[in-house]
C-alpha positions as CSV (number, residue, x, y, z in Angstrom):
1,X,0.0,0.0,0.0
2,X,1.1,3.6,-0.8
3,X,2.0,5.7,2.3
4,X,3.0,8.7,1.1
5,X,0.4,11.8,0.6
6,X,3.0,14.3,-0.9
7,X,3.9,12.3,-4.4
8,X,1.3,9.5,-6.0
9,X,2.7,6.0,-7.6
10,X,1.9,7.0,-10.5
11,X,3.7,10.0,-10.0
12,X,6.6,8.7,-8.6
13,X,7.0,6.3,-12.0
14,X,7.1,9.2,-14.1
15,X,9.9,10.3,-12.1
16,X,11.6,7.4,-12.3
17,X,10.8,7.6,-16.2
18,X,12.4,11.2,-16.1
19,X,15.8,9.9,-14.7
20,X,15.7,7.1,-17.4
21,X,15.1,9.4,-20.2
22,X,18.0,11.7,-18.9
23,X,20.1,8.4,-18.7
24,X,19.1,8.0,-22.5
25,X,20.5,11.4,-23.1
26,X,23.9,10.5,-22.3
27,X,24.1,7.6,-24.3
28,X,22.4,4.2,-22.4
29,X,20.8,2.2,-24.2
30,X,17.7,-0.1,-23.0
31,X,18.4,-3.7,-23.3
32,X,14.6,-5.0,-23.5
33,X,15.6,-8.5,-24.5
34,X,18.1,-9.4,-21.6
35,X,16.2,-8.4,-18.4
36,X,13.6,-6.5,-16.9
37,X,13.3,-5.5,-12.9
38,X,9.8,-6.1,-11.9
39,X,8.8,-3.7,-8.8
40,X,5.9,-5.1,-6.7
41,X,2.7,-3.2,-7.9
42,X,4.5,-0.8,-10.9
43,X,5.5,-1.7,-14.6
44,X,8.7,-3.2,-15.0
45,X,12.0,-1.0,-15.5
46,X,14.4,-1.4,-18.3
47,X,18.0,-2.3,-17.6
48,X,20.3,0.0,-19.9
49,X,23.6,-0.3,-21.4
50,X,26.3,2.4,-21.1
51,X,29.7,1.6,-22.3
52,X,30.0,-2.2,-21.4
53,X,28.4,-1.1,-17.8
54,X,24.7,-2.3,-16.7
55,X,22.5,0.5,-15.2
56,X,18.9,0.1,-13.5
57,X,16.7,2.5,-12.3
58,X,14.9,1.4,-8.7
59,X,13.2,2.5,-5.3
60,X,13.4,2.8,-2.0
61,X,10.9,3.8,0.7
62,X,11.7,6.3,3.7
63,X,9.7,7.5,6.4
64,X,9.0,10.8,5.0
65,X,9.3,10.1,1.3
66,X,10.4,7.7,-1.8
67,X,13.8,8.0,-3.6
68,X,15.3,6.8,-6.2
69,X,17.7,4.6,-6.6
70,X,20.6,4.0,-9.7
71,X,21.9,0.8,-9.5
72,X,25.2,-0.4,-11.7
73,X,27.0,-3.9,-12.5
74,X,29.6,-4.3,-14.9
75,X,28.7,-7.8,-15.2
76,X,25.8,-9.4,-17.4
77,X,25.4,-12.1,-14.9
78,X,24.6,-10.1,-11.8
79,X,22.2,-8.3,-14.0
80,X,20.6,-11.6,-14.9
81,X,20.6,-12.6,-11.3
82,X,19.4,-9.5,-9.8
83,X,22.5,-8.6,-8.1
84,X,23.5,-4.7,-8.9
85,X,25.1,-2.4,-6.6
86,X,23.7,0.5,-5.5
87,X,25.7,3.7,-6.8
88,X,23.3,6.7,-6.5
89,X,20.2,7.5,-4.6
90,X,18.3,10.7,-4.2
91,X,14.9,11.7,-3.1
92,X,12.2,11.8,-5.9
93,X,11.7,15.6,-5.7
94,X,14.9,16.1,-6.0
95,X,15.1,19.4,-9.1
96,X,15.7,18.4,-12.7
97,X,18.6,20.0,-12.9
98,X,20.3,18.5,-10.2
99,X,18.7,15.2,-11.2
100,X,20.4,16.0,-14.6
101,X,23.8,16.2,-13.3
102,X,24.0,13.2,-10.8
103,X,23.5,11.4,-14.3
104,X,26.3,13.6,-15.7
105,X,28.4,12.1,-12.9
106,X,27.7,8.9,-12.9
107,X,28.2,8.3,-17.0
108,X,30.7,10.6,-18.2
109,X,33.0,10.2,-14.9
């Protein structure tokens, strides 16, 4: 069940779609027919492809409010297995343009 009154599910997924969509900017690329996360009660998120690294886009739920989470494997099998590290993780109303340069960070670092 949802808890939190300041940001909707549905919301909150087109957040998460914002942050992929930025990712796609900077050159990852979905990979559809190797894996998809399924999140319990939400559409499934892609796993993207940025220079031989494995990115995913995920959740996690605080008291006061979701965040988001990027998670990263440089290995196909962990991907397969559900096994990525957590690298980044900042709350869901965090500005686009700050949101924009995590991104930065993480792929052209």
């Amino acid at each position: 069940m949802w808890k939190y009154k300041n940001i909707t599910r549905q919301e909150f997924e087109i957040r998460k779609n914002f942050v992929e969509r930025v990712m796609t900017t900077f050159g990852a690329i979905p990979i559809k027919d190797i894996i998809s996360y399924k999140i319990l009660s939400c559409d499934a998120r892609n796993t993207y492809e940025y220079k031989n690294e494995f990115f995913r886009v995920s959740e996690v739920f605080f008291q006061d409010k979701p965040f988001i989470v990027i998670e990263w494997t440089d290995n196909i099998e962990h991907v397969k297995n559900n096994v990525m590290e957590d690298i980044e993780l900042f709350p869901f109303d965090l500005s686009d343009n700050v949101v924009v340069e995590k991104i930065k960070e993480i792929f052209l670092n």
